[in-house]
C-alpha positions, 0 to 999 in steps of 0.5 A: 545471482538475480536480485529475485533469487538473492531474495528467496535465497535471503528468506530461507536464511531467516527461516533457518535462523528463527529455527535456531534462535529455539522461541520461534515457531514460524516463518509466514512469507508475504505478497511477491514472496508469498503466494505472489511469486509470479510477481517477483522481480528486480524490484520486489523486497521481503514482506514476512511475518516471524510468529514466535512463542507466547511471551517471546515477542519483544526478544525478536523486536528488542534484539535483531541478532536473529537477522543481523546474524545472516548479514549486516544491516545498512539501515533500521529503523523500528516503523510500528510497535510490531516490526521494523523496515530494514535494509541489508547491506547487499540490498535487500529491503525487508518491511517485517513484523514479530507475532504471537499467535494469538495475535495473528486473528486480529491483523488484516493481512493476504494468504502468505506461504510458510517458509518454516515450521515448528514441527507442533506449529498449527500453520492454520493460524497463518490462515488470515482472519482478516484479508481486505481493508475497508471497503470503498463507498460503493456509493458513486455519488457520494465518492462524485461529491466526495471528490468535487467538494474536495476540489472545491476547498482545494482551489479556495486554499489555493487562491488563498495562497495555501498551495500545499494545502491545496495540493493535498486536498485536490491531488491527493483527497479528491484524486482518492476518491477518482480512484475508488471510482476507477472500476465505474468508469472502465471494465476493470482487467484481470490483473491481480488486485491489492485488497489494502492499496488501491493504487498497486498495479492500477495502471494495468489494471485501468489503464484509461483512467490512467493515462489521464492521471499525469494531467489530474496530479500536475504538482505544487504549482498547477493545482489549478490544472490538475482540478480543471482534468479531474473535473473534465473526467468525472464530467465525461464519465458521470455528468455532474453538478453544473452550479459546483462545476462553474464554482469550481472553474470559477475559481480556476480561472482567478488563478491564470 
């Protein structure tokens, strides 16, 4: 059996054995296991939410019996109050989390697909309340200014001998901001976006900036690199500053 199908074959399971556990009430499947499945392949892994009765929630999180019933665990570990990260021992991950029902209009996630349902269960309580993460600026020359001051105080730690602190402030804090430029700098294509993580199928989804990524995130010891690329970008595609712009060169260049 193909890794895809184990994984639905592995859903159904859980559905039937929430059924037969007598507190739960549902069983709301999530992104390439949801209504994604057109994404699914050899990859993917189980995204899903067990929704259970009023006052039922810390009988699934405190005992797994519902799931390691179906097949035994390789790993565990509890990652939020609300679920776990599990890996069966055949392979399949599963990132999961346990809600009442109540619960489910305060927590941001996509549509999903039931798998399973009470007969009484309302299944628009699986309808999501919240389905995007905050909006990036829309401001592009605060993300610019965001980005540049961000390398800035990156190259100063730099030469300070902070690499690692460096690293994060220019390949991760000022490449974010790269990032939620992205659909400035190119016509976006229309390929399904992630409404929580920016970077999910970024390289079809903006495929030109993505090919300049590898020279924009080089590692712990080219920083200096890596800033001089992200600066030459936001150049090329905006026009910036010239006084941070020689600041920053400047500080590149005592590196070499």
């Amino acid at each position: 059996m193909q890794h895809k199908d184990l994984l639905l074959v592995r859903l159904e399971a859980i559905g039937i054995s929430l059924r037969d556990s007598g507190q739960a009430l549902a069983l709301l499947a999530l992104g390439s296991v949801g209504i994604e499945t057109e994404r699914l392949d050899n990859y993917s892994d189980l995204d899903f939410f067990a929704i259970v009765q009023p006052g039922c929630k810390m009988r699934y999180i405190d005992n797994l019996d519902w799931l390691i019933s179906i097949k035994p665990f390789g790993y565990c570990f509890r990652n939020t109050a609300d679920g776990y990260k599990l890996l069966f021992e055949d392979g399949v991950f599963c990132e999961f989390a346990v809600f009442e029902p109540h619960e489910l209009e305060h927590i941001p996630f996509t549509p999903g697909r039931v798998i399973w349902q009470e007969p009484h269960f309302d299944s628009q309580v699986c309808a999501p309340r919240i389905n995007q993460g905050p909006e990036p600026s829309g401001d592009i020359q605060w993300l610019i200014g965001e980005a540049l001051t961000n390398i800035d105080v990156g190259m100063c730690r730099y030469n300070r001998g902070e690499k690692l602190s460096a690293m994060r402030f220019i390949q991760q804090y000022s490449l974010d901001r790269i990032l939620d430029l992205a659909s400035h700098s190119e016509p976006e294509k229309n390929v399904l976006k992630d409404p929580f993580v920016v970077e999910r199928r970024f390289e079809q989804r903006c495929p030109v900036l993505a090919s300049k990524l590898s020279s924009m995130m080089q590692g712990y010891n080219h920083s200096p690199q890596s800033a001089m690329a992200q600066v030459a970008f936001l150049d090329e595609k905006f026009g910036i500053n010239d006084a941070i712009k020689k600041q920053i060169e400047r500080l590149c260049s005592q590196c070499y």
